[in-house]
N, C-alpha and C positions, 0 to 999 in steps of 0.2 A: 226350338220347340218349347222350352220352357219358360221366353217371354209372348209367346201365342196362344200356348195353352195346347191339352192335347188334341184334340176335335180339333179345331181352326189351324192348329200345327199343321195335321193331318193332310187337310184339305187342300191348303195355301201350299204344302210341298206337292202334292197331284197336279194343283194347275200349274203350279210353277213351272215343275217337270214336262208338262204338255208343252206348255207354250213355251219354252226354250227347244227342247226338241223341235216343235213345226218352222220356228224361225232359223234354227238352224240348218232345217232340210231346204228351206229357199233360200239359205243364202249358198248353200252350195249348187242349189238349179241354176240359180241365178249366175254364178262363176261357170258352168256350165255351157248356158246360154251366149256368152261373152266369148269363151274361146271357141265356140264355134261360128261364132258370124264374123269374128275379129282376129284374124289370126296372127297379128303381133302379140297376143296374149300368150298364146302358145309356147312364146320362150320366157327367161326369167324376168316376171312384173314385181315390183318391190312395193307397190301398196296396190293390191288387189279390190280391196275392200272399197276403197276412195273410186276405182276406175268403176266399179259397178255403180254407185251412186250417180259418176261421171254421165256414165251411157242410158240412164234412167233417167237424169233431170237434170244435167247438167252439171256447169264448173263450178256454180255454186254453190251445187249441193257438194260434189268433190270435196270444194274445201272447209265445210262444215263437215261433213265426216271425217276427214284428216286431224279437222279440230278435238271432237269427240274421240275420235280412236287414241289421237295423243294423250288426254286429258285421262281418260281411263286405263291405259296400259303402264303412264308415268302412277296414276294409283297404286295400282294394282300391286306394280311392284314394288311402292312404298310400304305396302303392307305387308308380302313376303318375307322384305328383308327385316322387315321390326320381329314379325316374325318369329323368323328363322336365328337373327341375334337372340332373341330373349326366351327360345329354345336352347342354346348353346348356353347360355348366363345362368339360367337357372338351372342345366346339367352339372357344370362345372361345381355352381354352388354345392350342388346336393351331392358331388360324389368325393372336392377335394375340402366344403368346408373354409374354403375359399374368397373374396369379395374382391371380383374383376370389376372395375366399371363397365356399364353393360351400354355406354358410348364407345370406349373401345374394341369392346365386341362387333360391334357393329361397321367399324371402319375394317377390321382383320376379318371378317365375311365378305364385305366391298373388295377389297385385295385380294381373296381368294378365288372371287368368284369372278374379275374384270378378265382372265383370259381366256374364258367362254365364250362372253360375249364377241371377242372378235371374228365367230366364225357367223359366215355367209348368209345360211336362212334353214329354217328345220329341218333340211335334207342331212347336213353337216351336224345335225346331233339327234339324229333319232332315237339314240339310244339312250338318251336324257328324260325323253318321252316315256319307252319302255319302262325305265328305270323306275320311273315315279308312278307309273300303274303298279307295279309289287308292291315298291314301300305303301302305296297306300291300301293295297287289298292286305297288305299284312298287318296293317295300323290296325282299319275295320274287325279282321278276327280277335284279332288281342284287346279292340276295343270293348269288343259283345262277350269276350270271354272272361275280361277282367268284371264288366261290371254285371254276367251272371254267378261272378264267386261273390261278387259282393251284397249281391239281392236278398239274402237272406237276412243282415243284420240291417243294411241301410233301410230297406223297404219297410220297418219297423218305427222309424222315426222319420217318412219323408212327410212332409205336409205341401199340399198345393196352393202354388203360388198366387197370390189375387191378381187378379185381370185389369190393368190398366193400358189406354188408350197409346200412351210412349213405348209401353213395351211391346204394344202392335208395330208400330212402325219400326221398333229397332229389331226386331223378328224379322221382318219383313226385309228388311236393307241385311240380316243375315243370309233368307235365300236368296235374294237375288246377286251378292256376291257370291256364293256356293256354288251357285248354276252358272257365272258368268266365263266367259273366254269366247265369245262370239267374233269380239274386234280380232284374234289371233285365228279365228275359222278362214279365213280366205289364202291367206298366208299360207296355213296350213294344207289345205286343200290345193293351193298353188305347186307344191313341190310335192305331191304323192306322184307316186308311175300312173295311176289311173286315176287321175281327180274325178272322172266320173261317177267312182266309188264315193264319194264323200257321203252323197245321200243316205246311202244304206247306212256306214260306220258312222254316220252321226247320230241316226237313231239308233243301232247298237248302242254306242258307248252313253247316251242317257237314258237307256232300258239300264244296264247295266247300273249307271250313277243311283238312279233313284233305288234299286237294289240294296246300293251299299250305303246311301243315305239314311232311308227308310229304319230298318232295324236298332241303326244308332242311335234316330232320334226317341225311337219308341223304350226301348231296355234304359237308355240313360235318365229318360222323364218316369217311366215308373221305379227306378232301383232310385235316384237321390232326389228327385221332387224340388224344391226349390233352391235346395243346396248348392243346387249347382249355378254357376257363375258364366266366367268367360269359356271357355273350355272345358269338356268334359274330362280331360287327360288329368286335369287335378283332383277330382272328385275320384281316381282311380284308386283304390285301397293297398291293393298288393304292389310294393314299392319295386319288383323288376317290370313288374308290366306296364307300369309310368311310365318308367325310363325307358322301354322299349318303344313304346308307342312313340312318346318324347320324341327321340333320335330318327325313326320311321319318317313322321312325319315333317322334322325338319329339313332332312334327306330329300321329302319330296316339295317343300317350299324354294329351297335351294334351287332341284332342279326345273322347278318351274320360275322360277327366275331365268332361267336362259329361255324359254318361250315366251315369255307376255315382254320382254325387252327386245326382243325382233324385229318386230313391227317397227315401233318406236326409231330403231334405229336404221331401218331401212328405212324409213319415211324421208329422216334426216340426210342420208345419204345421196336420195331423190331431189331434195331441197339444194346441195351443194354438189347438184353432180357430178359424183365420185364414179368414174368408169367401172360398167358392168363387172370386167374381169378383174377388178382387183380384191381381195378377199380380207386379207390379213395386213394391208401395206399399213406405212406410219400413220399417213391422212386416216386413218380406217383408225387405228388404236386410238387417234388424240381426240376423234369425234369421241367414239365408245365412250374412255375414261371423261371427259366430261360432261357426258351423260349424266354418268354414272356418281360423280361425284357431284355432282348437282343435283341429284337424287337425294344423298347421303348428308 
């Protein structure tokens, strides 16, 4: 919001919000439509997403969306995990006073986090899912609540920021990482009890996002106006509500690390045709870990 400006913030989160909501409502017809005229889909498929491009245009579009789904979910999760370390780096600092290198932060997050990854497909951790909708609806209150204690003094000296053309674009590559996890929608949609559902729960859960989007970006752009930087969680005033926020939302980086790495590693798995039924075997952990360390 605040290299957009507030007007074009506004706007640019509306459509944004639209048009990831409508593409996610087709990509779930479209998975839909696949298991009912195809009924090998019906049992466990490990790239969803690639088979619909499959049966719409072919093997070459297959493997141009395999390419893309890679290339975006290995991102993705390179960002989590910087993250998520330099959440933990900079708690540590602030409560023991301490100076960890925050290299090895980030390898004892990797270790902590490699024996997740060996489970199967989102059915085997839904509750990772769950998990990370609290932490973040509790981030959001603590967020709006920290920075309306702070409105009163900060709102005094914010000044708005000048409007240049780079800070369009880097606004702009802010929401559409915000709004993204589209490559992880099939996947996920693949291993619900009713995938038929997805339609409706996708437009739920981005009614819902833009909800908890919305108010944060607005209270944060009027309480500190250009002050604020990468994150709004530093611009927080009241030093338990940081650190709560802080913890919240590395808690839910973490646990979405065990979803946007799924794909990825099912794709791989497809690649070296590792039998259906094996879940957890060795072949399955030396793929993962060198994933994962190849990430790292």
């Amino acid at each position: 919001m605040i290299q957009l400006g507030f007007g074009v913030g506004i706007v640019c989160n509306i459509v944004m919000n639209i048009t990831v909501m409508i593409t996610a409502y087709m990509l779930g017809f479209s998975w839909n439509v696949l298991v009912r005229r195809w009924p090998e889909y019906r049992s466990h498929c490990r790239k969803p997403y690639p088979e619909i491009a499959y049966r719409a245009l072919g093997r070459q579009c297959r493997l141009l969306v395999s390419i893309c789904i890679d290339v975006t979910q290995f991102g993705i999760a390179v960002v989590y995990l910087l993250l998520s370390s330099k959440n933990i780096h900079d708690a540590i600092k602030s409560f023991t006073d301490k100076e960890i290198s925050f290299c090895y932060v980030i390898l004892i997050v990797a270790v902590c986090l490699t024996p997740v990854l060996f489970l199967k497909s989102p059915q085997d951790f839904w509750w990772a899912v769950v998990l990370a909708m609290f932490t973040t609806s509790a981030a959001v209150i603590l967020i709006l609540l920290g920075s309306s204690l702070d409105y009163g003094e900060c709102s005094k000296v914010r000044h708005e920021p000048k409007f240049r053309i780079t800070n369009y674009f880097l606004g702009l590559g802010t929401l559409l990482f915000s709004y993204g996890g589209h490559s992880a929608f099939p996947t996920i949609q693949h291993d619900m009890k009713k995938p038929s559902d997805f339609t409706k729960s996708s437009i739920m859960a981005f009614i819902i996002l833009f909800f908890m989007y919305t108010p944060v970006c607005i209270i944060g752009y009027l309480t500190y106006g250009d002050s604020l930087r990468d994150s709004v969680i530093n611009s927080l005033q009241v030093s338990w509500i940081q650190q709560a926020v802080n913890l919240l939302i590395t808690v839910h980086c973490i646990l979405t690390l065990t979803i946007v790495f799924n794909p990825l590693n099912q794709e791989v798995e497809e690649l070296l045709k590792v039998p259906q039924g094996i879940t957890i075997g060795t072949s399955n952990k030396n793929i993962y870990s060198n994933i994962f360390d190849f990430r790292i």
